[in-house]
C-alpha positions as CSV (number, residue, x, y, z in Angstrom):
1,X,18.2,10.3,6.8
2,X,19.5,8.0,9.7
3,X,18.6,5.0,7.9
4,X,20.2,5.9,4.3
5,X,23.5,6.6,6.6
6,X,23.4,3.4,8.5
7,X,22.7,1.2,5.6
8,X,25.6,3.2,3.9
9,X,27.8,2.4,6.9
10,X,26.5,-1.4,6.7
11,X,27.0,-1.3,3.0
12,X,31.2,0.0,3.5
13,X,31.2,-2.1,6.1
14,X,30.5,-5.2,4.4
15,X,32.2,-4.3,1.1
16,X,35.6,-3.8,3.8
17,X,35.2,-7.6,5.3
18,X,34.7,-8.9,2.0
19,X,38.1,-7.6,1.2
20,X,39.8,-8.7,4.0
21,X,37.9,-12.1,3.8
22,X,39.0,-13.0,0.3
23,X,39.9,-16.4,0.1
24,X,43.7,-18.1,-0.5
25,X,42.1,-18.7,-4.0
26,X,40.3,-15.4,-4.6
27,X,43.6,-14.0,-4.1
28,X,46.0,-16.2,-6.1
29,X,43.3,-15.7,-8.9
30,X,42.9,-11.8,-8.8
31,X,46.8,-11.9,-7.7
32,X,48.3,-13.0,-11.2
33,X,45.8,-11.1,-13.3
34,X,48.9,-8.3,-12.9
35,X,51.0,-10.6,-14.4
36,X,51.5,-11.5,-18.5
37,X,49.5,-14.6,-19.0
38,X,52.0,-16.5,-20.5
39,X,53.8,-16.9,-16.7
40,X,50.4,-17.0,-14.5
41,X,50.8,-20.3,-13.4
42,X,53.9,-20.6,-12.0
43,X,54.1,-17.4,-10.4
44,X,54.9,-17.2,-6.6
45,X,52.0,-15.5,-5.4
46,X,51.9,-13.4,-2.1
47,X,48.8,-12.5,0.0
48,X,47.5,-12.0,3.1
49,X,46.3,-13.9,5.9
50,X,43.4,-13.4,8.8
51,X,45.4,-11.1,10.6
52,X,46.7,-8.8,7.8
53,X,50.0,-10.2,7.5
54,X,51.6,-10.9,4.3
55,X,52.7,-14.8,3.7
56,X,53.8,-16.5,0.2
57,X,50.1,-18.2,-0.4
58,X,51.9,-20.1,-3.3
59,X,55.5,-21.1,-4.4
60,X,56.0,-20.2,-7.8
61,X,58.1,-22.2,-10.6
62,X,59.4,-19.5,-12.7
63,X,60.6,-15.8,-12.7
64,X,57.6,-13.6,-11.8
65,X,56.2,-12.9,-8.6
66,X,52.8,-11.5,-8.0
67,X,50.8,-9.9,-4.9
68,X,47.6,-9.3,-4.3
69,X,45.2,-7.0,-3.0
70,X,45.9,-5.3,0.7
71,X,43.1,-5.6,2.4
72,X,44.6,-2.7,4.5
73,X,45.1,-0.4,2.3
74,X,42.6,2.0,0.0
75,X,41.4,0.6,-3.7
76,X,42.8,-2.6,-4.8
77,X,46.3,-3.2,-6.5
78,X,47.5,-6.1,-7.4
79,X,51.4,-6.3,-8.6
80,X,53.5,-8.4,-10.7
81,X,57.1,-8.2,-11.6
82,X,60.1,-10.6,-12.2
83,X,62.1,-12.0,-9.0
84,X,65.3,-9.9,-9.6
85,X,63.0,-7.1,-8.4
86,X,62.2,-8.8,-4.9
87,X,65.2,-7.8,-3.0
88,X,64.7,-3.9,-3.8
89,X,60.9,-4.8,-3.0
90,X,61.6,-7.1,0.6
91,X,63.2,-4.1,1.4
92,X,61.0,-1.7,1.1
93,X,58.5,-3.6,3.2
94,X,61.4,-4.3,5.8
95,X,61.6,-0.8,5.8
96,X,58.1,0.0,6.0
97,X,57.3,-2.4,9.0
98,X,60.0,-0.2,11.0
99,X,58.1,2.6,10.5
100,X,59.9,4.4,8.1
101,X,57.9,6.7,5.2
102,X,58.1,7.0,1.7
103,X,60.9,9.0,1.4
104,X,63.1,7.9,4.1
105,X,62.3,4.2,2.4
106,X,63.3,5.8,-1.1
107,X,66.5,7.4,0.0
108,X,67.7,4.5,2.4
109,X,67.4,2.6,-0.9
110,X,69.0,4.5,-2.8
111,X,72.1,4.7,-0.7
112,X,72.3,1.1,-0.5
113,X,71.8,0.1,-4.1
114,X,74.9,3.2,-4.7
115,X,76.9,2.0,-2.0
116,X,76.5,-1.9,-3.3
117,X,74.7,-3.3,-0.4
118,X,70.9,-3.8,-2.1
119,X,70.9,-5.9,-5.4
120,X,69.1,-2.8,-7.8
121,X,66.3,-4.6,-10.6
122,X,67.8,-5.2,-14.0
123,X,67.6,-2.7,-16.6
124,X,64.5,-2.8,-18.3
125,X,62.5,-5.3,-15.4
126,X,59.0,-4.5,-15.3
127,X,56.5,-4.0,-12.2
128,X,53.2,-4.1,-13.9
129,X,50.5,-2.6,-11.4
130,X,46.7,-3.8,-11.7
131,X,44.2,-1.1,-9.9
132,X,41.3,1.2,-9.4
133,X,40.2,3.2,-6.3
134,X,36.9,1.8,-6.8
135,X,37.9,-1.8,-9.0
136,X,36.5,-4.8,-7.5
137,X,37.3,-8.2,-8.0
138,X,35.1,-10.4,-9.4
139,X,35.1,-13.9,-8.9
140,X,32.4,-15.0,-10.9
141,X,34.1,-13.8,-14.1
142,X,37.8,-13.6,-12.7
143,X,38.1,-9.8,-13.6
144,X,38.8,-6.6,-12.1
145,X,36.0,-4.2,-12.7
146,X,37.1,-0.9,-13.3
147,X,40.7,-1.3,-12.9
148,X,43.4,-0.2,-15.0
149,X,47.1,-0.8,-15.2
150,X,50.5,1.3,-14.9
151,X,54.0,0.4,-15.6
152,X,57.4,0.7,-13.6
153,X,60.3,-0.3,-16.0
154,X,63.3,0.0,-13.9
155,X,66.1,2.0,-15.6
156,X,68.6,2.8,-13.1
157,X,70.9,5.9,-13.8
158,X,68.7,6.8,-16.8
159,X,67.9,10.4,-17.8
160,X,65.7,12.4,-20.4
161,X,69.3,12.3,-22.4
162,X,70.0,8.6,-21.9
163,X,66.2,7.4,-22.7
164,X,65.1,10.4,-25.2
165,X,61.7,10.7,-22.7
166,X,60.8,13.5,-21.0
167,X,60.4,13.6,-17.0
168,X,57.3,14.3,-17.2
169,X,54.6,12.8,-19.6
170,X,53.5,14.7,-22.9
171,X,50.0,14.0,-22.5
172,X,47.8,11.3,-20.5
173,X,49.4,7.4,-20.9
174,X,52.4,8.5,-22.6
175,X,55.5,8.0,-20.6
176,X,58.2,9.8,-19.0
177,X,61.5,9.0,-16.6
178,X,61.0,9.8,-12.8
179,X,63.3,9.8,-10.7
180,X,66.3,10.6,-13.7
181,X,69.6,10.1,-13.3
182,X,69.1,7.5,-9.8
183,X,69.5,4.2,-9.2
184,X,65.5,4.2,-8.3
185,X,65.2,5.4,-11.9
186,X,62.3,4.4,-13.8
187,X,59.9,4.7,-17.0
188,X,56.2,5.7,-16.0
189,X,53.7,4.3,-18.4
190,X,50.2,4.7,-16.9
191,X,48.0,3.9,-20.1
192,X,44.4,6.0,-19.8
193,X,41.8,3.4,-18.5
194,X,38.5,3.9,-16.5
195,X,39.7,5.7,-14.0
């Protein structure tokens, strides 16, 4: 029994340094497979360095920005969305870093994009969220294994009235306003995948 525990502590131990030892290109590559392939290239791609600290790993040349995988955080996610997103974004993780949680970072957000002091996304901009508790990237074929995606389409001030969707979804994938009638409004699309 000892040795099936300590070669499944070796095992999540290993699986844990790969992640945080993915290389600059491991994690542009997994990094843009959030975004639509059309703007893959030239997206600015955010990662992660030796110590955990997130650093632009590549300057992109058009309007998306991707990030990838967290090496401290559970699962792997990557993210893409278009730059007018990054300033409500930046400040979440400015937020974060002081220690704040999730819903002081939502409501200190809020009040600022109401009061006129953080730039809100556009109507209708799109985070696009690559991910699986358990999905692994895979260099060899440059696909996430058992990851699926879900969908933020900003939507600020929107309701069940103003959209005709419910807030919250009929069934499994379809989608549904959280958050109605707030600037942090947003459409929910989580499509069924794997997991």
């Amino acid at each position: 029994m000892k040795k099936i525990l300590l070669a499944s502590f070796f095992a999540l131990m290993s699986g844990s340094l790969s992640a945080q030892q993915m290389s600059k290109e491991d994690q542009i590559k997994s990094a843009v497979l959030a975004a639509p392939a059309a703007v893959r290239d030239g997206a600015h791609v955010y990662g992660f360095n030796e110590k955990g600290e997130m650093i632009t790993l590549r300057k992109g040349t058009n309007n998306f920005i991707v990030r990838a995988d967290d090496p401290n955080s559970p699962g792997f996610e990557v993210v893409s969305y278009p730059i007018d997103v990054e300033p409500f974004m930046a400040r979440g993780r400015a937020l974060r870093a002081e220690g704040k949680n999730r819903g002081e970072i939502l409501q200190i957000r809020e009040d600022e994009m109401k009061n006129g002091s953080l730039q809100k996304p556009n109507y209708g901009s799109t985070l696009a969220i690559y991910y699986g508790e358990n999905a692994r990237y895979n260099p060899e074929t440059n696909s996430l294994e058992g990851g699926q995606f879900r969908y933020v389409i900003y939507t600020p001030l929107a309701t069940a009235e103003s959209t005709g969707l419910p807030i919250s979804p009929n069934g499994k994938g379809h989608p549904w306003v959280m958050f109605p009638g707030l600037y942090r409004a947003h459409i929910m699309i989580t499509p069924p995948g794997e997991n």
